[in-house]
C-alpha positions in Angstrom: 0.0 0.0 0.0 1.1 3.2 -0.9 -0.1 7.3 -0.2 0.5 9.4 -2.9 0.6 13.4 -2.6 -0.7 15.7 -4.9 -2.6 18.7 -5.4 -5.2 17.6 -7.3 -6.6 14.3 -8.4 -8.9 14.0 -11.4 -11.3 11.0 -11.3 -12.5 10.3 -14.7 -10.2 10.7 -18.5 -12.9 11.6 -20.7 -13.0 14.5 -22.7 -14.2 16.8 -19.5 -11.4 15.4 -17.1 -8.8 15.2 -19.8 -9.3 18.8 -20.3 -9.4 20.2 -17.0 -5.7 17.8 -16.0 -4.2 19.6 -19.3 -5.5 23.2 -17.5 -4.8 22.5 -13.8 -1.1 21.2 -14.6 -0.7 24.3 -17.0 -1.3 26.6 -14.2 1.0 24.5 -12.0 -0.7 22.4 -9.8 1.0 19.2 -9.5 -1.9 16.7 -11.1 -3.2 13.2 -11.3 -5.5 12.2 -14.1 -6.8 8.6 -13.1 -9.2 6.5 -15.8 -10.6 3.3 -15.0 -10.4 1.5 -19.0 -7.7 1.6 -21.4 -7.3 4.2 -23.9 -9.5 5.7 -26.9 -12.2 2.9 -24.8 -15.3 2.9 -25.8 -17.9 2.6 -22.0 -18.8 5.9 -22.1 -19.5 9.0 -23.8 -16.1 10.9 -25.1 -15.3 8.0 -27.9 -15.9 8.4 -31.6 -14.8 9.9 -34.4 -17.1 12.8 -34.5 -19.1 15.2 -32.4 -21.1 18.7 -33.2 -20.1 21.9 -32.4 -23.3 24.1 -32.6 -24.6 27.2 -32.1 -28.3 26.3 -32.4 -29.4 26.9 -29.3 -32.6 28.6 -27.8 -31.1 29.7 -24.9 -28.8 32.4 -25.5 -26.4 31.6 -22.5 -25.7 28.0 -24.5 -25.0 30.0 -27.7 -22.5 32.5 -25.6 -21.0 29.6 -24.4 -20.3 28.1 -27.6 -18.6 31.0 -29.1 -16.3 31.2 -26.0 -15.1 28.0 -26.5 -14.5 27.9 -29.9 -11.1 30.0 -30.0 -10.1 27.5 -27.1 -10.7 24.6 -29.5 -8.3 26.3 -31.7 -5.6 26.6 -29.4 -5.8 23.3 -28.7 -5.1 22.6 -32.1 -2.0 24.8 -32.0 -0.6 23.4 -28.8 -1.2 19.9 -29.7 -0.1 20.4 -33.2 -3.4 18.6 -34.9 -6.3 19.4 -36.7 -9.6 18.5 -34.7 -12.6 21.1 -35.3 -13.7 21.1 -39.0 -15.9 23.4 -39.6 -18.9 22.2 -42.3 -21.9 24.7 -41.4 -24.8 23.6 -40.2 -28.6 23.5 -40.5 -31.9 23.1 -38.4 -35.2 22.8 -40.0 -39.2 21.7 -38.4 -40.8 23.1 -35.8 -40.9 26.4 -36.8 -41.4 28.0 -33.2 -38.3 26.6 -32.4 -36.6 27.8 -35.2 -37.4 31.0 -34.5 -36.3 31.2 -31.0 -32.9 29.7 -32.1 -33.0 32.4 -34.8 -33.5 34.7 -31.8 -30.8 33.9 -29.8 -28.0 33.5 -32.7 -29.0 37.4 -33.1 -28.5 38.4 -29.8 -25.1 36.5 -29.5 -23.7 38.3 -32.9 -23.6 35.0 -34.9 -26.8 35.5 -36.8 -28.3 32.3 -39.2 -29.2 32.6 -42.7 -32.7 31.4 -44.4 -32.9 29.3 -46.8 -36.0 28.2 -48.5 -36.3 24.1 -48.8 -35.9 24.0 -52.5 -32.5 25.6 -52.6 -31.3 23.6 -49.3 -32.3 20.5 -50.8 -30.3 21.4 -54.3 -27.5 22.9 -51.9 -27.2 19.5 -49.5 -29.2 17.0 -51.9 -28.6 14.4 -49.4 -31.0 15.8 -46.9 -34.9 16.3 -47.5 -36.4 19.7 -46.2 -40.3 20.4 -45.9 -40.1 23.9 -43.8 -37.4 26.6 -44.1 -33.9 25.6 -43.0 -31.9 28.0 -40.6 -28.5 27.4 -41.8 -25.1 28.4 -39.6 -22.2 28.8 -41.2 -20.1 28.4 -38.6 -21.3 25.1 -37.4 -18.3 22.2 -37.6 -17.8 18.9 -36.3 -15.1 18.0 -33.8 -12.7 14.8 -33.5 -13.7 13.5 -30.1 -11.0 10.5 -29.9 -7.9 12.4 -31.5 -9.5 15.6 -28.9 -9.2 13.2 -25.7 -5.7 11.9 -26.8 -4.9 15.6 -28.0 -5.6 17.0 -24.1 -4.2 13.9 -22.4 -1.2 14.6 -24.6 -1.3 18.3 -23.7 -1.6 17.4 -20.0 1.7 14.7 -19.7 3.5 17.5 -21.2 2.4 20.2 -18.6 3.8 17.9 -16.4 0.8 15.8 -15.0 0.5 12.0 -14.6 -2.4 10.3 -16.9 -2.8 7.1 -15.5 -5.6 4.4 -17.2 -6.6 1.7 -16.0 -6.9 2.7 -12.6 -10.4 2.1 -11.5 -11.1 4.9 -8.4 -12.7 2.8 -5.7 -13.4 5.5 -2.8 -13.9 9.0 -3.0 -13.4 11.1 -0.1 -12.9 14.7 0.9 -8.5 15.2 0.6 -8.3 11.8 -1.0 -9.8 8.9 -3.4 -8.6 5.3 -3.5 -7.5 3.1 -6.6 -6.5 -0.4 -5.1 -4.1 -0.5 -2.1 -3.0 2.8 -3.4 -4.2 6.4 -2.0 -4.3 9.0 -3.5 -4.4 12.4 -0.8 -4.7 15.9 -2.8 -6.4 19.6 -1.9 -8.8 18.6 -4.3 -10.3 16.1 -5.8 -12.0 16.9 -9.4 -14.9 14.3 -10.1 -15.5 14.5 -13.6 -16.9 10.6 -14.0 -19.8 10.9 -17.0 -22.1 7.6 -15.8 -20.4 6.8 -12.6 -20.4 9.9 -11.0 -23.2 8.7 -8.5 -22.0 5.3 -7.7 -18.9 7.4 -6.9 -20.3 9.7 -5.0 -23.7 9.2 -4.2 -25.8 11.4 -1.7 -23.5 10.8 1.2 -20.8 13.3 0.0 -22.7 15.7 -2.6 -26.5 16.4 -2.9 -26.5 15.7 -6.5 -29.7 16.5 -8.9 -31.1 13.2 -10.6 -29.0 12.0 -13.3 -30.7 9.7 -15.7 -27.6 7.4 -17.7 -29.1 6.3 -21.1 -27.8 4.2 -24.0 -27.8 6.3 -27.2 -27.9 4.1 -30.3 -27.0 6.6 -33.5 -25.7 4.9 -36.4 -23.6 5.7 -39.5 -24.8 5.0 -42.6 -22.8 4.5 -46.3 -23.6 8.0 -48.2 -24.3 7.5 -51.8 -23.8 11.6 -52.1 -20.0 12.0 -51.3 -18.5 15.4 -50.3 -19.1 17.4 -47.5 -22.3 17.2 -45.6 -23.2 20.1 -42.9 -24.5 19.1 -39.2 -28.1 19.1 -39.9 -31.0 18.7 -36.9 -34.4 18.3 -37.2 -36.8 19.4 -35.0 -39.8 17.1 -35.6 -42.4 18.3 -32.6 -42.9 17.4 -29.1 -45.8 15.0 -29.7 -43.3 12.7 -31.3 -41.6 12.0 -28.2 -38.6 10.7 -27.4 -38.3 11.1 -31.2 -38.6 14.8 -32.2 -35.0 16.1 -32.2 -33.0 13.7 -34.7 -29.4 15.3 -35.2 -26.4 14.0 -37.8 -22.9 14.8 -39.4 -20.4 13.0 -41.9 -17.8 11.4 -39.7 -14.9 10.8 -41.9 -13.9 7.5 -43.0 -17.2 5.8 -40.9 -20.2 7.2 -42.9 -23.0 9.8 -41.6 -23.8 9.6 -38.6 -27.5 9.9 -37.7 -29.7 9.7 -34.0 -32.4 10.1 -31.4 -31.3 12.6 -29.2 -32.4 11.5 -25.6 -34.4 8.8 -27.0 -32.1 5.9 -25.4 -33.2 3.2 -22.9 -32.2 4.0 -19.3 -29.3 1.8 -18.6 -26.6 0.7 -15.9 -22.6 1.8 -17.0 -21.5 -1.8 -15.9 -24.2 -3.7 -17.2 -24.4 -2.5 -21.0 -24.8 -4.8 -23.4 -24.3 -2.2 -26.8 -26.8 -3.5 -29.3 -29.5 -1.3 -30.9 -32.5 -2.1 -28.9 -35.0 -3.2 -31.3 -38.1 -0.9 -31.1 -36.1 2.3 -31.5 -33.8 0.7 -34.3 -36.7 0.1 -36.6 -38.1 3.7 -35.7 -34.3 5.0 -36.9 -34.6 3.7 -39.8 -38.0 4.4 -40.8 -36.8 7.9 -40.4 -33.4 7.7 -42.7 -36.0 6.0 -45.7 -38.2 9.2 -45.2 -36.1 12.3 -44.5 -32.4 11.1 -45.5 -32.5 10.5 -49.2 -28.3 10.4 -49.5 -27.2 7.3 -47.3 -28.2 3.6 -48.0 -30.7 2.6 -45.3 -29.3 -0.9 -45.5 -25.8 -0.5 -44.7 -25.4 1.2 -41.6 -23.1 0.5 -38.4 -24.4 1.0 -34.9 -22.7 3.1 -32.6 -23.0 2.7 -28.6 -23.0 5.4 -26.2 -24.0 7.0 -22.9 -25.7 9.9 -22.2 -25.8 11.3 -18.7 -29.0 13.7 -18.4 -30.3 16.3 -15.8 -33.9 17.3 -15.8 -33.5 20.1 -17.8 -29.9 19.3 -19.3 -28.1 22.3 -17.9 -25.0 20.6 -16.7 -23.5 20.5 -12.7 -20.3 22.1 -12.5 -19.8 22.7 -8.9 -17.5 22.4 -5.4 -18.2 21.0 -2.2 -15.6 20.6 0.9 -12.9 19.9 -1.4 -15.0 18.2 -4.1 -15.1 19.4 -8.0 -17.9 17.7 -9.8 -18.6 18.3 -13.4 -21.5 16.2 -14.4 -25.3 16.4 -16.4 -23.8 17.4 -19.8 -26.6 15.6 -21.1 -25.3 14.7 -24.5 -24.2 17.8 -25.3 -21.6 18.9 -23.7 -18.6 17.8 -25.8 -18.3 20.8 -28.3 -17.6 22.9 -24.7 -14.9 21.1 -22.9 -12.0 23.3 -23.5 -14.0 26.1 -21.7 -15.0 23.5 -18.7 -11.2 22.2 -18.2 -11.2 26.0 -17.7 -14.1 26.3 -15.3 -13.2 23.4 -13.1 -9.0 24.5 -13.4 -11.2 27.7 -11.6 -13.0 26.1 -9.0 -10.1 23.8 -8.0 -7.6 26.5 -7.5 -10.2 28.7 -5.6 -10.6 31.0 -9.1 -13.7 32.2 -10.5 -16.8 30.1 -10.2 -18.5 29.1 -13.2 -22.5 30.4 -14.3 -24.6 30.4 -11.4 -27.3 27.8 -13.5 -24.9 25.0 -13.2 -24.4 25.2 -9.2 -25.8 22.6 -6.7 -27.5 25.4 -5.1 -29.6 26.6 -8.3 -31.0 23.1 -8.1 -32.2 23.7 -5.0 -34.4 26.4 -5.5 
C-alpha cells in the first residue's frame, strides 16, 4: 500500500477530465489524471470519431458559451499540433417556433443564421430532404472526439501531470480517493466521472440533482452523395416524443452519422450490453427512408454510447468541501470542454466560479 501526494486528483479521463488535467497542470498544480479502462475505450461517452459543435441553441447563455469556447478549440489545435474542429456549417429545419427562437438567440449573441427556402437547401445538400425553411449556420463544424481526448491527455503529460488508465477509483473522499491499495491524498479532488459519478459519490458526500444514464444508439450510414455534408437537426415536434429532435454529421472514414437525441433506454454503466434495442432501431430507420435520401438505409453500423441527463440538461459544474464535480452534460456537452477544463481549473484552485445555472445550489431552488 502506498499514499500518494498531490494537489489535485482528477477521477475520470474523458473528454471533461482530460481537459481540466491539461488546464490545472498548465497553471502548476501538481496533477493526477486517473481513468478506470484503457485508452480511446469505448464505456462511455467521449469516444468516436465525431461530435457537433453548434450554435443552435434557444437559450442564448448556451450559444455564448459556444462561441467562447471555440477559440479554445483552436488553441488546442495549435498546442497539440493537430487538426480536430472542421468546420462544415450547419442547418436546423421543423418546428418552426423553435426555429425561431434559435433564430432569436443567434442574433443576440452576434452570430446570426441565414434562411434558406427548402428547395434551394435540398439542391445545396441533396442528401438531406427539407419540408419547412432551413436556418442554416455557417459556422457550425464537427469536432474529432478520440484524436480531442488523446490531443488534451497529450497536452496534460506535457504540462507535467501524470495520466494514469486503468486505474479504477474505488473511494472517494474529501482530501483523498482510492484506486486499489493505493491512495491518493490531494487539496482537491476533481470528479468528472460521466455515468459513474453517482455510484462514486452518491448522496452521502454531494446532494446531486437526478441524473438519468441512457444508452444512445445513432448509427452511420454508407452515403451514396460524397462530399461534405453540414451538421443538420431536425426538429420534428414534441408529440413525437422521445423522437422529435433527430441530429447527424459526416464522420470521416465511418459514414454519416444519424440519431435520437435522448431517446435511449435507461441503462446501468457496468451492465451494458451495446446492441441497438429493437423498437427504437426500426423507428431509426424508418426515419433515414423518409427524411435522408443520400445514405443507403441498408448499410449502416451501430454506434454505442452514454448519455448522462439532468432534468433540464443544464449541466452540474460545482465544489463542495474539497470536491469538484462536473457532471449532467446531457449529451451535449462535448463541443464545450475546452472552456469546462477551464471552469473546473477555476473552482479547483479557488478562481472564478462558473455560471450560477450550473451550481448545486440553483438546483435547490
Amino acid at each position: 500500500m502506498s499514499v500518494i501526494e498531490v494537489d489535485v486528483v482528477v477521477v475520470g479521463g474523458g473528454v471533461m477530465g482530460s481537459a481540466a488535467a491539461w488546464q490545472l497542470a498548465a497553471r502548476g498544480a501538481d496533477t493526477v489524471l486517473l481513468e478506470r479502462f484503457e485508452p480511446g475505450h469505448v464505456r462511455g461517452a467521449s469516444h468516436g470519431a465525431s461530435r457537433m459543435f453548434r450554435y443552435a441553441y434557444t437559450d442564448p447563455l448556451y450559444v455564448e458559451l459556444v462561441a467562447r469556447t471555440l477559440p479554445l478549440w483552436r488553441d488546442v489545435e495549435a498546442a497539440a499540433g493537430v487538426p480536430l474542429l472542421d468546420v462544415t456549417g450547419g442547418v436546423d429545419h421543423g418546428e418552426a417556433s423553435r426555429l425561431q427562437a434559435i433564430a432569436a438567440a443567434l442574433d443576440a449573441a452576434g452570430v446570426p443564421g441565414q434562411w434558406l427556402d427548402p428547395d434551394d437547401a435540398a439542391k445545396r445538400w441533396p442528401g438531406l430532404r427539407f419540408d419547412t425553411q432551413v436556418l442554416y449556420h455557417a459556422q457550425g463544424a464537427r469536432v474529432d472526439a478520440d484524436a480531442a481526448v488523446g490531443a488534451l491527455q497529450q497536452l496534460a503529460v506535457a504540462a507535467g501531470a501524470r495520466v494514469q488508465h486503468r486505474a479504477r477509483v474505488t473511494r472517494v473522499e474529501p482530501g483523498e480517493v482510492s484506486v486499489g491499495a493505493d491512495t491518493y491524498r490531494a487539496r482537491r479532488i476533481v470528479v468528472t466521472a460521466g455515468a459513474w459519478t453517482r455510484s462514486l459519490l452518491g448522496e452521502r458526500l454531494i446532494a446531486l440533482p437526478p441524473l438519468r444514464v441512457t444508452q444512445e444508439q445513432p448509427l452511420h450510414f454508407a452515403p451514396l452523395i460524397e462530399g461534405e455534408w453540414p451538421s443538420f437537426i431536425h426538429h420534428r415536434g414534441a408529440d413525437l416524443a422521445p423522437f422529435q429532435f433527430v441530429y447527424g454529421m459526416r464522420t470521416p472514414g465511418e459514414g454519416v452519422k444519424v440519431g435520437f437525441h435522448h431517446a435511449g433506454p435507461e441503462c446501468d454503466p457496468d451492465a451494458r450490453d451495446f446492441a441497438p434495442e429493437p423498437s427504437r432501431l426500426a423507428t431509426l430507420l424508418d426515419y433515414i427512408a423518409e427524411w435522408v435520401p443520400g445514405v443507403d438505409v441498408e448499410a449502416w453500423t451501430p454506434i454505442s454510447c452514454t448519455y448522462t441527463s439532468t432534468d433540464n440538461e443544464d449541466f452540474v459544474i460545482d465544489a463542495v468541501d474539497g470536491l469538484v464535480v462536473a457532471a449532467g452534460f446531457s449529451g451535449h456537452g462535448f463541443k464545450f470542454a475546452p472552456l469546462v477544463g477551464q471552469l473546473l481549473a477555476d473552482l479547483a484552485l479557488d478562481g472564478p466560479r462558473p455560471p450560477e445555472r450550473f451550481s448545486l445550489d440553483a438546483r435547490s431552488r
